[in-house]
C-alpha positions as CSV (number, residue, x, y, z in Angstrom):
1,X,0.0,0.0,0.0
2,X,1.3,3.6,-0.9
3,X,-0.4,7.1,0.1
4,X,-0.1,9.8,-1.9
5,X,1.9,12.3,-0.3
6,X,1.1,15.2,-2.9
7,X,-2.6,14.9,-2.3
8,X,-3.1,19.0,-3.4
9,X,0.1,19.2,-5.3
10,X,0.6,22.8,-7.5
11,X,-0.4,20.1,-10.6
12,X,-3.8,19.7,-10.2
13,X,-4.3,23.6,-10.2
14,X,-2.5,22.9,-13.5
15,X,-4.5,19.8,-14.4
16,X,-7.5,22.6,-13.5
17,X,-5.9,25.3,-15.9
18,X,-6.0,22.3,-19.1
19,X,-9.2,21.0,-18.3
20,X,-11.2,20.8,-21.5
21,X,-14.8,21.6,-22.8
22,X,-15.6,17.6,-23.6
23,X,-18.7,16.4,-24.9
24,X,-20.2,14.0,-21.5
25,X,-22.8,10.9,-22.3
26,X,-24.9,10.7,-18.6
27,X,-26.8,8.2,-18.6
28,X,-28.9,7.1,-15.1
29,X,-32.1,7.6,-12.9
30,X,-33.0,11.6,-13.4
31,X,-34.7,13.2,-10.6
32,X,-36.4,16.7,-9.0
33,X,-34.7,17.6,-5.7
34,X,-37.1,19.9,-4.0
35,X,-36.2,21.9,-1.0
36,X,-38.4,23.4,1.7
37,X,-36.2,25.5,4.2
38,X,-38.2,27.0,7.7
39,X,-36.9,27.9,10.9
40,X,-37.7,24.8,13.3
41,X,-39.0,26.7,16.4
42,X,-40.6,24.0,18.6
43,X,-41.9,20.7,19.5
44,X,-45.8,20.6,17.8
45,X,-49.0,20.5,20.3
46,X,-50.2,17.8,17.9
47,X,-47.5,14.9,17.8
48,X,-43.8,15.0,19.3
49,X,-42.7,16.4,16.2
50,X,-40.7,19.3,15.1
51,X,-42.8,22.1,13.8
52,X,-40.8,23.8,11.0
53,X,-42.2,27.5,9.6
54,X,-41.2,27.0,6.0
55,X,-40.6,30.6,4.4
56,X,-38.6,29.1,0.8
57,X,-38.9,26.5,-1.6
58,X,-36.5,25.7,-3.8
59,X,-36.1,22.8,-6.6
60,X,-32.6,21.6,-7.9
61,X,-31.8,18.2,-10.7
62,X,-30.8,15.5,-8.8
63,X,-29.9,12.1,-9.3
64,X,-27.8,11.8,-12.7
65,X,-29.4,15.0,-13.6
66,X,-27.1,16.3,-11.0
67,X,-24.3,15.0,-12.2
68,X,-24.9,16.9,-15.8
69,X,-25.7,20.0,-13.9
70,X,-22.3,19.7,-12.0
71,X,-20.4,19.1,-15.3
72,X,-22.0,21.7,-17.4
73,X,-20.9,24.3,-14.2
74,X,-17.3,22.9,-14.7
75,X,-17.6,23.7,-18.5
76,X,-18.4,20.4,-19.8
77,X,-20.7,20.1,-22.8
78,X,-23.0,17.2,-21.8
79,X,-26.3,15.0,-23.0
80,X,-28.0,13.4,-20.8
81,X,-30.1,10.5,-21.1
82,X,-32.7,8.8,-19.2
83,X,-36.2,8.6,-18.2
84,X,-39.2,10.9,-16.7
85,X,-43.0,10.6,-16.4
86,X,-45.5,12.9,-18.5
87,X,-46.1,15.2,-15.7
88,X,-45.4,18.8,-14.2
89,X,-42.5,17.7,-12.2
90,X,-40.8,16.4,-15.8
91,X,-41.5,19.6,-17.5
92,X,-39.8,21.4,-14.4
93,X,-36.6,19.1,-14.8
94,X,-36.5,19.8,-18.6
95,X,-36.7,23.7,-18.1
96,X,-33.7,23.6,-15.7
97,X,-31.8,21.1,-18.0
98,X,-32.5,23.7,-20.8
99,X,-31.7,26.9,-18.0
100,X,-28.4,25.2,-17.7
101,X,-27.7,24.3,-21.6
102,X,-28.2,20.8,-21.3
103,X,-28.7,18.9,-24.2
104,X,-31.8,15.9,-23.2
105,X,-32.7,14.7,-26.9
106,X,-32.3,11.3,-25.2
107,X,-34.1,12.0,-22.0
108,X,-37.7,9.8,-22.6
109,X,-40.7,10.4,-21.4
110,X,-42.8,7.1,-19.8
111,X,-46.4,7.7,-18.6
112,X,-46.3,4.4,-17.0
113,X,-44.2,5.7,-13.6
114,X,-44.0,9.3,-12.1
115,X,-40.9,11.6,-12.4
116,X,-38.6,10.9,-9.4
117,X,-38.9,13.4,-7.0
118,X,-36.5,14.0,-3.3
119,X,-38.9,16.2,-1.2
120,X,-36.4,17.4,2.0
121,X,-37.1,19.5,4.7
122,X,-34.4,21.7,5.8
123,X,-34.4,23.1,9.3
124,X,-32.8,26.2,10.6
125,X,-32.3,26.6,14.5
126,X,-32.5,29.9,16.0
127,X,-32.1,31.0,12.5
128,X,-29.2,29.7,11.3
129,X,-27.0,26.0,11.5
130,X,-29.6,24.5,8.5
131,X,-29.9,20.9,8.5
132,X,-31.6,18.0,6.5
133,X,-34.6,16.8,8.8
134,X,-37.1,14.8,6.7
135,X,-37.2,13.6,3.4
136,X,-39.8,12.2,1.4
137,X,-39.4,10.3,-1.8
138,X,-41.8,9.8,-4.6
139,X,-40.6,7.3,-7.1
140,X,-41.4,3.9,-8.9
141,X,-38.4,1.6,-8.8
142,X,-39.5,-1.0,-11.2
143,X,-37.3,-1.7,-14.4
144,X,-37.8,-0.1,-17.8
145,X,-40.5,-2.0,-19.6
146,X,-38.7,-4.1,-22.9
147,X,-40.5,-1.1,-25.1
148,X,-39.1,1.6,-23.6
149,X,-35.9,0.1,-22.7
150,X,-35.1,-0.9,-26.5
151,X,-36.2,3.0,-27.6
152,X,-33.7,4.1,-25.2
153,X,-31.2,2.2,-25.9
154,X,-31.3,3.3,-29.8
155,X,-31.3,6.7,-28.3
156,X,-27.7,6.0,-26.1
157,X,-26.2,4.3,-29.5
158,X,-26.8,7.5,-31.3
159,X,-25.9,9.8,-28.8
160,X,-22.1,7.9,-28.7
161,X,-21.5,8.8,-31.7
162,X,-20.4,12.6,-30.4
163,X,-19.6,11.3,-27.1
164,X,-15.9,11.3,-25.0
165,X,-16.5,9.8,-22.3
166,X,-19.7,8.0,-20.8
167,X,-20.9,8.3,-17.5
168,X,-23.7,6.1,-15.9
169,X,-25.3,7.3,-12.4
170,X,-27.6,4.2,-10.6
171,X,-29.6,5.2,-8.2
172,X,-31.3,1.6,-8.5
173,X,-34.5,3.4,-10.1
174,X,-35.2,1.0,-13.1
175,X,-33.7,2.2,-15.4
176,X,-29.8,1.3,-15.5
177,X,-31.2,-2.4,-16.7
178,X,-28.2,-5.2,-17.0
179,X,-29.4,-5.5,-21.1
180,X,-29.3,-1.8,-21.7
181,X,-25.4,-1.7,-19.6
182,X,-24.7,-4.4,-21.3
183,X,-25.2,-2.9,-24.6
184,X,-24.2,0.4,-23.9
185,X,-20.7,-0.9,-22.9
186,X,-20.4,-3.6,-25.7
187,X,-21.0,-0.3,-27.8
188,X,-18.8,2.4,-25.5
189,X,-15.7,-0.7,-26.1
190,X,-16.3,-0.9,-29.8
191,X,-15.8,2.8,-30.1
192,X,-12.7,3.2,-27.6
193,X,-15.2,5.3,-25.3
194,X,-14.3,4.7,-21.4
195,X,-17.7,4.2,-18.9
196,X,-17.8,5.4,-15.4
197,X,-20.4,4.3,-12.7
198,X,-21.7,5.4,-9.9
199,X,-23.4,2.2,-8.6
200,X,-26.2,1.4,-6.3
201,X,-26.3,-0.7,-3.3
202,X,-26.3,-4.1,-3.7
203,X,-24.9,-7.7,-3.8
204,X,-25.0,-8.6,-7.6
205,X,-22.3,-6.0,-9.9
206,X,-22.2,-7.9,-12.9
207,X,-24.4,-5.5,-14.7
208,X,-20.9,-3.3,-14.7
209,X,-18.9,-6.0,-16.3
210,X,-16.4,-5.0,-18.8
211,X,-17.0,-0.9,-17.8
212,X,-13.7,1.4,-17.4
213,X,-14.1,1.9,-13.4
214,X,-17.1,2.6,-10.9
215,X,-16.4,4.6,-7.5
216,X,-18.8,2.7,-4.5
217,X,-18.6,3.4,-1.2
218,X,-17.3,1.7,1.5
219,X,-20.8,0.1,2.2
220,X,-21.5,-0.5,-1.3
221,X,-18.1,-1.7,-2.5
222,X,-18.6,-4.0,1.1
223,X,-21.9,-5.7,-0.1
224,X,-20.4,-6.5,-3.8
225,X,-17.6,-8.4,-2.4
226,X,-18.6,-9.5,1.3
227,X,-16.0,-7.8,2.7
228,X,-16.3,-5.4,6.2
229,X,-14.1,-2.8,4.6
230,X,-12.6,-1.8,7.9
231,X,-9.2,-0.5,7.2
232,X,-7.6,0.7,4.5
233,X,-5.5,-2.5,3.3
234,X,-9.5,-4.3,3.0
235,X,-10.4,-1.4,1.4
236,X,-7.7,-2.1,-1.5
237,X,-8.4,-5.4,-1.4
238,X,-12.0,-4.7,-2.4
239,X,-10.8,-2.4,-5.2
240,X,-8.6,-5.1,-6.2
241,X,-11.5,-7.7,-6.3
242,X,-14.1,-5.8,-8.4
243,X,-11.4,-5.2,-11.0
244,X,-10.3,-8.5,-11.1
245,X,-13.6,-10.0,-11.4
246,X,-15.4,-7.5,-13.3
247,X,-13.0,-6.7,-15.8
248,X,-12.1,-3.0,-14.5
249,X,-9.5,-0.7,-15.7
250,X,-9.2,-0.3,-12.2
251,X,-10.9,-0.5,-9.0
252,X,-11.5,2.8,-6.7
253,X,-13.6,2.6,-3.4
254,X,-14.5,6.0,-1.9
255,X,-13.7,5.8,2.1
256,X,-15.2,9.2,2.8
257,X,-13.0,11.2,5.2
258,X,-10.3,8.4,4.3
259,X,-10.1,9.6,0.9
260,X,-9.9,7.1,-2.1
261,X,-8.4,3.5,-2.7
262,X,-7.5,2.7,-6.6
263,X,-6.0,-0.7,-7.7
264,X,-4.9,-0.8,-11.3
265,X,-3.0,-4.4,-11.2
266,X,0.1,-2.1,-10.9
267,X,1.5,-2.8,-7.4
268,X,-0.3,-3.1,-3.9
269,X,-2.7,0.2,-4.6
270,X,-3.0,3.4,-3.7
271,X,-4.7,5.6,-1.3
272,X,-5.3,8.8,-1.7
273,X,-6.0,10.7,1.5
274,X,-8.8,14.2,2.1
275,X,-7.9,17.3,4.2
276,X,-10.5,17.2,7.1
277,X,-13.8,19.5,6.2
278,X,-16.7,21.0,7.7
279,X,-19.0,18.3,6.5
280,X,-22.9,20.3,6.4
281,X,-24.4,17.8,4.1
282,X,-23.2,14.6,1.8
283,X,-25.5,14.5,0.0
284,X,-24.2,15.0,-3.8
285,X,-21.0,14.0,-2.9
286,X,-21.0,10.6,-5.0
287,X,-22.5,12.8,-7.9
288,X,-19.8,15.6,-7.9
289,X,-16.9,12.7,-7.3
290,X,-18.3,10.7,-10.7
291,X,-18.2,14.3,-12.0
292,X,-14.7,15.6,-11.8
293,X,-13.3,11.8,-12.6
294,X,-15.1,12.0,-16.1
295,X,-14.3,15.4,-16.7
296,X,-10.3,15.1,-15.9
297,X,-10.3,12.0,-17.7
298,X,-11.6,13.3,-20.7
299,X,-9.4,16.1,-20.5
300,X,-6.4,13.6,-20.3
301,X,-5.9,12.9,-16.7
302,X,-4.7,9.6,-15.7
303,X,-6.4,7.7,-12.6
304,X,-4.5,9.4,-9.8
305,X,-4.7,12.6,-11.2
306,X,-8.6,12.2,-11.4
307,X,-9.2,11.1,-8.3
308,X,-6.7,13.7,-6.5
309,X,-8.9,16.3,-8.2
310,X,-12.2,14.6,-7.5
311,X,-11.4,14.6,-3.6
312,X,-11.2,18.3,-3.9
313,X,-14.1,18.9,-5.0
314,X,-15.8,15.8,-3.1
315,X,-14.9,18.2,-0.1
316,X,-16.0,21.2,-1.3
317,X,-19.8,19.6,-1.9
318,X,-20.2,18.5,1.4
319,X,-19.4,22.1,2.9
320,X,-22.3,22.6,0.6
321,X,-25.9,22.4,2.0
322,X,-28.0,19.5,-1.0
323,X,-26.6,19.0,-3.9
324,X,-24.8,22.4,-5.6
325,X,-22.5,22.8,-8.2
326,X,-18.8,23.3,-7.8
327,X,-16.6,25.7,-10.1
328,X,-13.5,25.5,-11.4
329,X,-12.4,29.0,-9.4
330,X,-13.6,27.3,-6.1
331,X,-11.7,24.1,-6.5
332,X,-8.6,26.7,-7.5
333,X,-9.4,28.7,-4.7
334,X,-9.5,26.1,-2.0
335,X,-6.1,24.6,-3.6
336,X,-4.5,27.6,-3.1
337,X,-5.7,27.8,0.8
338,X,-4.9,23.9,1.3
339,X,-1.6,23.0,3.5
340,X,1.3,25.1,4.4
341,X,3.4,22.9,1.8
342,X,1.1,22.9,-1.1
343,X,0.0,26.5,-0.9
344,X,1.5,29.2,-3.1
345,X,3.1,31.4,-0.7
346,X,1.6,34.7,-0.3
347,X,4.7,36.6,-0.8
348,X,5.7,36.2,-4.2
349,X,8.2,37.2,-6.9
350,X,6.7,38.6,-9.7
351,X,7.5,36.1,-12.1
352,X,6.3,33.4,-9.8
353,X,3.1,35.6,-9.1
354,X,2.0,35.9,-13.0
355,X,1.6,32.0,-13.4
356,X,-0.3,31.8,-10.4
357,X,-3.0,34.6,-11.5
358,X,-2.4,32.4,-15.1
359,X,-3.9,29.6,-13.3
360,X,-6.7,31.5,-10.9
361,X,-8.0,33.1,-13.9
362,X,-8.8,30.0,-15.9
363,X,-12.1,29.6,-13.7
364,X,-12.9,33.0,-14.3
365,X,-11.1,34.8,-11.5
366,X,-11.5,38.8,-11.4
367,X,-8.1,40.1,-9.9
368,X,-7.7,42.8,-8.1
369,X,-4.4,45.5,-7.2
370,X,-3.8,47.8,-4.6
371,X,-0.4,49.6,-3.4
372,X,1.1,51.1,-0.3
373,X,3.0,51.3,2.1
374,X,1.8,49.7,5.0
375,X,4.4,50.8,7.4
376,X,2.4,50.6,10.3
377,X,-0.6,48.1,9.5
378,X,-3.5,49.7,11.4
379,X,-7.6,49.5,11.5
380,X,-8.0,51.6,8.4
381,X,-5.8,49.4,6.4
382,X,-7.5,46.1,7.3
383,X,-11.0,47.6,6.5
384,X,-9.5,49.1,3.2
385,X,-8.4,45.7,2.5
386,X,-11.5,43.7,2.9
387,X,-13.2,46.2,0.8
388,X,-10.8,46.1,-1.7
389,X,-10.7,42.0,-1.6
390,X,-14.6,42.2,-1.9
391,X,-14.5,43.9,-5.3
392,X,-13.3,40.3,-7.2
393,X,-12.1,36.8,-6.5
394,X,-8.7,37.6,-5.0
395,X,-6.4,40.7,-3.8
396,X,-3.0,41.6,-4.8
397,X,-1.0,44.0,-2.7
398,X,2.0,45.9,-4.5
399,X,3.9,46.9,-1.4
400,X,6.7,49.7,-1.9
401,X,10.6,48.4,-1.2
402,X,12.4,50.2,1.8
403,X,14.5,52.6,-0.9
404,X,10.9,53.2,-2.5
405,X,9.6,54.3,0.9
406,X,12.3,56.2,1.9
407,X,12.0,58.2,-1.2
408,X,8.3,58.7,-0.2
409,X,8.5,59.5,3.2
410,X,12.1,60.3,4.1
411,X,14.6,58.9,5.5
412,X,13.3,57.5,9.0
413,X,11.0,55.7,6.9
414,X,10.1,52.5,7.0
415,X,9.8,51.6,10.5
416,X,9.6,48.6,9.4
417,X,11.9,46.8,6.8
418,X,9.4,45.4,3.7
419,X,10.3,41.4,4.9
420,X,7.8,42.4,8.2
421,X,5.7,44.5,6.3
422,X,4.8,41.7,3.7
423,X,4.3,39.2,6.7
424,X,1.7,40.8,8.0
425,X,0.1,41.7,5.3
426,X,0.0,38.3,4.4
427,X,-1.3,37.3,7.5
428,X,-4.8,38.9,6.4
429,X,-7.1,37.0,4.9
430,X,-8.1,39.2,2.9
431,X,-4.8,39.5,1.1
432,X,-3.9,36.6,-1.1
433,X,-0.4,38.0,-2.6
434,X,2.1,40.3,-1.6
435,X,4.6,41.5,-4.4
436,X,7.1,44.0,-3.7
437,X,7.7,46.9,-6.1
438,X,11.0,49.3,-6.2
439,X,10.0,51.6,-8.9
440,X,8.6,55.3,-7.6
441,X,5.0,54.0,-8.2
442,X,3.1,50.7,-9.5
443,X,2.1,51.4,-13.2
444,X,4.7,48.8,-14.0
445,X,3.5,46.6,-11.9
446,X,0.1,47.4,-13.2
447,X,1.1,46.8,-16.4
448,X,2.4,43.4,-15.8
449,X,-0.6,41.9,-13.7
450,X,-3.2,43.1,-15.9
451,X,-6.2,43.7,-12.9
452,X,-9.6,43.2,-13.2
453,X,-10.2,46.0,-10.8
454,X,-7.5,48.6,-9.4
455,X,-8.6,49.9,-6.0
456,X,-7.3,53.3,-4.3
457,X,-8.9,55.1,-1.4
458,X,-11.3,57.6,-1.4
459,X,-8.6,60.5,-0.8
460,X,-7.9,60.4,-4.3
461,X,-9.8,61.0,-7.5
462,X,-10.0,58.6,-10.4
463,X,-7.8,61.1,-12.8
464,X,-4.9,61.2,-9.8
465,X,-5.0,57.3,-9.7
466,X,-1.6,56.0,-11.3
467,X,-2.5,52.8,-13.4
468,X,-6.2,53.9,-14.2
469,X,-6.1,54.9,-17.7
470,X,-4.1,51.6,-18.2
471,X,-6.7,49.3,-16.6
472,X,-9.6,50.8,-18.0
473,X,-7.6,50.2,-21.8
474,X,-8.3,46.8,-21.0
475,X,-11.9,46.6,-19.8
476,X,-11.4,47.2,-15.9
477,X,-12.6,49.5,-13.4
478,X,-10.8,51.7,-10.8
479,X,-12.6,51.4,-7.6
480,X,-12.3,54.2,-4.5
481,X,-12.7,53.0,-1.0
482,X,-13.9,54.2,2.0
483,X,-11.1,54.9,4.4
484,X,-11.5,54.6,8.1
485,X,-10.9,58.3,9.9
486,X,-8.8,58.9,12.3
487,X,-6.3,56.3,11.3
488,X,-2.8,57.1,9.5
489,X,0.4,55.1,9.7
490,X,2.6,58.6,10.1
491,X,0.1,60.3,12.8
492,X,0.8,56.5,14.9
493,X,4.6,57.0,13.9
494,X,4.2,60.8,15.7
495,X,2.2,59.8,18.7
496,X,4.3,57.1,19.7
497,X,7.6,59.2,19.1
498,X,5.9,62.3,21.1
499,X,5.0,59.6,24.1
């Protein structure tokens, strides 16, 4: 047994950066989530129940409907395929699918069963803390009938002819059938097309035989081989099993706050471990992890790589409350947050900060510049500077060298020397680099970064802000902020020198 000891390595925010637009077959049991959030006040005078005051309703896709929704917010192109009833809650999936630009040509409609819906009750205590109290399920289970199960099948054959990868999502619903797996995979094989499953719980796997992978649980992958996957080293002998005896590319067993096990034949496995999180809800989880593994594999990630990235954002769904998509800035963002080792220092070269703003803005991240000082780091600065971080995704701070400072202020000046002036800046969470500049003022440094957003305080005007003409070439914005009064770096420098 190995463990990966570059679990949030500076490659996957790479891996993240190449990620690619593929077309995504999902195939699997489509449902409604609904929501109804309340306040839970008190104990009913009816029952020994809780009485929840509902004030919002809210629907979401669910099921393998989710899983499309997830991809197409990661930038995947998807179809999705399945079946729904001939009612209202159908029509509501298919306007979200369209909402969300998802192409269901091969989503069927069968008036012989209802569309699935999850109904679950969400309970806030003393306003706030929500939690998942009830849920209520309205579903037929049975298996496709042979009619409709041949029309969709003809469906899946045609939809593979654009596809890059297929992913199948059984929620044990009826309608992942063994014939129509075992023709979709004949057919994925013929074409060089790898299948991923999600599987439901359950004893008898052989309807995946022959598929690329599937990611079960610890209780699911248990059932399928009889094992009580207890530790680790009978967790990877579980992933080792359903390869071997369902013909696997490899075997992977998700072991929630344990990470992932994968066996590929090559060695004794791997295991690839989670940073701990504030776990709200799981639910979604096994939907965003099926996800990010077809997505990086389409885009040319190999196993490892895959799952490394699909833990991330696994993590990031279950800080999550239901199921909710995940971007590509988020799973950037927390990256660049996770572990001492792996995170990109906050004080940067310049060089060194222009790949990682390269990297951040691949998801779409706005970036935005400041400069000063910061001699003295006072009240005033740290409100400045979570009003500056709030105008985009992340905040760089130019900081002026000693000589510049010196020049600026006169000799005495800096207090403090820029290495201790950087650290605590740094030390702000609002700040997310700290670059040092020498020149007399930034516009170089402005020129380099490129900003979304340049943001001085509200001392100057826009036509007295260096930098502004040149941001707003590019399409940005100069934004003033509100300073604190009665705050100033040189008025602290006097008082303390006059006590």
């Amino acid at each position: 047994m190995t463990v990966d000891t570059n679990a949030w390595g500076a490659d996957l925010a790479e891996l993240v950066g190449k990620l690619a637009e593929p077309e995504i077959l999902v195939l699997g049991d489509l449902m409604l989530d609904r929501y109804v959030w309340g306040d839970a006040e008190r104990i009913s005078q009816e029952a020994p129940v809780m009485l929840l005051r509902a004030d919002r309703r809210e629907e979401r896709l669910g099921g393998a409907s989710s899983v499309s929704m997830m991809l197409s917010h990661l930038g995947a192109r998807v179809k999705l395929a399945g079946v729904v009833g001939e009612d209202d809650d159908a029509r509501r999936v298919r306007s979200l699918l369209e909402g969300m630009n998802i192409d269901h040509a091969t989503v069927l409609a069968d008036d012989s069963r209802p569309t699935t819906v999850k109904e679950r009750y969400i309970g806030r205590a003393q306003q706030k803390h929500p939690q998942q109290v009830l849920r209520v399920d309205y579903e037929k289970r049975a298996a496709l009938d042979a009619e409709v199960e041949g029309r969709l099948s003809e469906a899946l054959e045609s939809a593979l002819a654009t596809a890059e990868i297929v992913l199948v999502s059984d929620y044990d619903k009826g309608v992942c059938t063994p014939g129509l797996l075992n023709k979709l995979t004949k057919a994925c094989k013929k074409r060089g097309i790898r299948i991923l499953v999600d599987p439901t719980r359950g004893g008898d796997y052989g309807k995946y035989q022959g598929m690329s992978t599937m990611t079960p649980n610890r209780l699911e992958a248990g059932l399928a081989t009889g094992r009580v996957l207890d530790s680790i080293p009978e967790a990877l002998r579980a992933a080792r099993q359903l390869r071997t005896t369902l013909g696997l590319e490899a075997g992977i067993v998700t072991l929630d706050k344990e990470g992932m096990a994968l066996d590929t034949g090559d060695g004794d496995g791997l295991v690839f471990p989670v940073r701990p999180r504030q776990v709200y809800d799981i639910t979604g989880a096994g939907d965003m992890v099926l996800a990010v593994l077809g997505l990086a594999m389409a885009s040319g990630a190999d196993y490892g790589q895959a799952i490394r990235l699909a833990n991330v954002a696994g993590g990031l769904e279950v800080e999550k409350i239901g199921v909710a998509p995940v971007s590509r800035q988020e799973i950037l963002q927390d990256l660049a947050r996770t572990g001492n080792a792996t995170r990109p220092a906050k004080q940067v070269a310049l060089e060194d900060l222009l790949s990682q703003l390269d990297l951040r803005r691949v998801g779409g991240g706005r970036v935005v510049f400041t400069n000063g000082c910061f001699d003295l780091l006072h009240a005033g600065h740290v409100q400045y500077l979570a009003e500056a971080r709030a105008q985009g995704d992340l905040l760089v701070v130019g900081l002026n060298s000693d000589a510049s400072v010196s020049r600026l202020k006169g000799p005495t000046r800096p207090v403090n020397p820029q290495e201790a002036r950087g650290a605590v800046l740094a030390g702000l969470e609002s700040v997310d680099y700290v670059v040092v500049f020498h020149e007399q003022t930034p516009l170089e440094l402005i020129r380099a970064i490129k900003p979304e957003v340049l943001v001085k305080g509200s001392d100057y005007r826009r036509e007295t802000v260096v930098g502004a003409d040149l941001v707003e070439s590019w399409g940005g914005r100069v934004y003033l902020a509100d300073l604190k009064q009665g705050y100033s770096s040189t008025r602290l420098i006097n008082r303390m020198e006059a006590a």
